[in-house]
N, C-alpha and C positions, 0 to 999 in steps of 0.2 A: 371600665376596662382600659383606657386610655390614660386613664388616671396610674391605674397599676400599670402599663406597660411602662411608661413614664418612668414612674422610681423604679421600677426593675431594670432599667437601662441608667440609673445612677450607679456609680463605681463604689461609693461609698454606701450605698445600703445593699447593693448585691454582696459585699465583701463581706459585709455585717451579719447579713443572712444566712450566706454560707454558714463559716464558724457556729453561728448558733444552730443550726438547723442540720449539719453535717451529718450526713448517715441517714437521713431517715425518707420517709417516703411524700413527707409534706417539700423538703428540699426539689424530687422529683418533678412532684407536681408544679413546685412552681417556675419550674424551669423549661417546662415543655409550655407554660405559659408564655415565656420571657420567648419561647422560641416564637411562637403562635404570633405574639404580637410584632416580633420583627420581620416577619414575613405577609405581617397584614400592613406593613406602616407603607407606605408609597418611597418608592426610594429614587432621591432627586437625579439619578443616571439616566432615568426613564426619562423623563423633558428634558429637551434640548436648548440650549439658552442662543436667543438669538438676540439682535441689535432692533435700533429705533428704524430701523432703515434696513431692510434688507430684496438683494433681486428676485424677482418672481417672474416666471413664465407662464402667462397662459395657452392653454393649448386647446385648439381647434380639430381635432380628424388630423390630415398633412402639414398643417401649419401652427406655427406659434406666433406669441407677440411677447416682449420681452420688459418688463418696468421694474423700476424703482420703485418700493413701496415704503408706504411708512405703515409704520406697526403701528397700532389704537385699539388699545384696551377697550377705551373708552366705549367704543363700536359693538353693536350686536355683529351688524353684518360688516362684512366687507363692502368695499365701495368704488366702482369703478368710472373714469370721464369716460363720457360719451359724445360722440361727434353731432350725433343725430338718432332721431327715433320714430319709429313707426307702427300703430298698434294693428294687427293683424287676424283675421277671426279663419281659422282652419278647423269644419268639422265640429263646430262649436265651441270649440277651446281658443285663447285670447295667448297670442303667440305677439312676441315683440322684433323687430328689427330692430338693428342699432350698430351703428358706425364704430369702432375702437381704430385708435391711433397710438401708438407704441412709444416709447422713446428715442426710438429710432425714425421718427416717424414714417415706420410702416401702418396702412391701414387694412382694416381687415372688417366688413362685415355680416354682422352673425344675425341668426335666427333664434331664436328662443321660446318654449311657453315660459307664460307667464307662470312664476311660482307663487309672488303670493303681492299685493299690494302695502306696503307698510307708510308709516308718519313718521319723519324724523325733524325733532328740534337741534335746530342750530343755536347756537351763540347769540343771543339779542336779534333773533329774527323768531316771525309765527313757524309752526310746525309744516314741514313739506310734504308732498303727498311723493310715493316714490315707487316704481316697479323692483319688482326684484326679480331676480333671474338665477341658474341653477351655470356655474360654468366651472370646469376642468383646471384647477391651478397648480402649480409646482414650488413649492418653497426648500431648498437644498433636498431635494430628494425623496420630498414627501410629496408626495401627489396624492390629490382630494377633489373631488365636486362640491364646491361649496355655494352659497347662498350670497349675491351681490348686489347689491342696490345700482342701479342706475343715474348717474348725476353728471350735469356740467360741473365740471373742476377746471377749468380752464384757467381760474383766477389764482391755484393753488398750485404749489411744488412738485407734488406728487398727484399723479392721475389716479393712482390705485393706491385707495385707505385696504388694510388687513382687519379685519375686528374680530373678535372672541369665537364666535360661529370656528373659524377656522383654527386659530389657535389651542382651543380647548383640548384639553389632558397631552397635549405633545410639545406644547414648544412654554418657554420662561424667556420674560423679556427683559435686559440688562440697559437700559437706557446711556449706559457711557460709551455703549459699543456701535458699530452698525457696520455692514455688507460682511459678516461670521457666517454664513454658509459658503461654505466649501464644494461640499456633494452639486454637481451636477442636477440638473432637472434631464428627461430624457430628450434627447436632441428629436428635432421633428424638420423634414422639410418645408421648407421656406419661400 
């Protein structure tokens, strides 16, 4: 089917087709085909193209925290510094504390359960063992709950890695660009 949508979206055999086929009801047919599959194709206005680098707000209830993130395909999850960390048993369920420090350095700390525990390999290091945690982010206007590992980043640029988890079916990433969001996140007190 992709095959024929394909040459049916050639100029040179739809033209050809025509002429030959003009008038009759196989013409029809395959025309409501040619529609079928332009309405099935994904059309790239739907993702929004953003930079290697773009701001992002987290947000809290009344408050936010505001970084510079870098984009990483690479990444399942997103990935946040953490100041400090505290594991927590409420009710039987394994809840985390943990310190966040902004680029502003405002600091803010949050509560969380735990979502799920994951392993991540680094670069010429053994695999880490990492919490992940469920938190409220805003990237130009898109606000999502996504999925975030916890890590000291202290040694690195950016406190908050982006990874595919949150990217997925909305945003396209242009690596020559960075800080293209525009849109606002919602303002929050502070």
């Amino acid at each position: 089917m992709t095959l024929l949508c394909r040459r049916l979206t050639s100029n040179h055999f739809s033209h050809a087709l025509f002429y030959r086929l003009r008038g009759s009801k196989r013409l029809l047919r395959l025309c409501l085909i040619g529609l079928c599959c332009y309405s099935a194709a994904p059309v790239a206005d739907e993702k929004r193209i953003i930079g290697w680098v773009e701001p992002v707000t987290i947000l809290d209830g009344e408050s936010s925290l505001k970084f510079a993130a870098k984009i990483d395909s690479g990444a399942d999850y997103s990935s946040i510094d953490i100041e400090s960390l505290n594991v927590l048993s409420r009710e039987g369920e394994t809840w985390i504390r943990f310190e966040l420090e902004d680029d502003s350095g405002q600091q803010k700390t949050l509560e969380r359960p735990l979502y799920k525990m994951t392993r991540v390999k680094r670069k010429g290091t053994e695999s880490q063992p990492r919490f992940v945690v469920m938190l409220e982010m805003c990237l130009g206007g898109t606000l999502r709950t996504t999925r975030f590992s916890l890590v000291d980043r202290h040694n690195y640029k950016y406190r908050l890695l982006i990874g595919r988890d949150f990217l997925r079916s909305q945003f396209i990433i242009d690596p020559e660009l960075r800080n293209t969001t525009a849109k606002a996140c919602p303002e929050q007190n502070e």
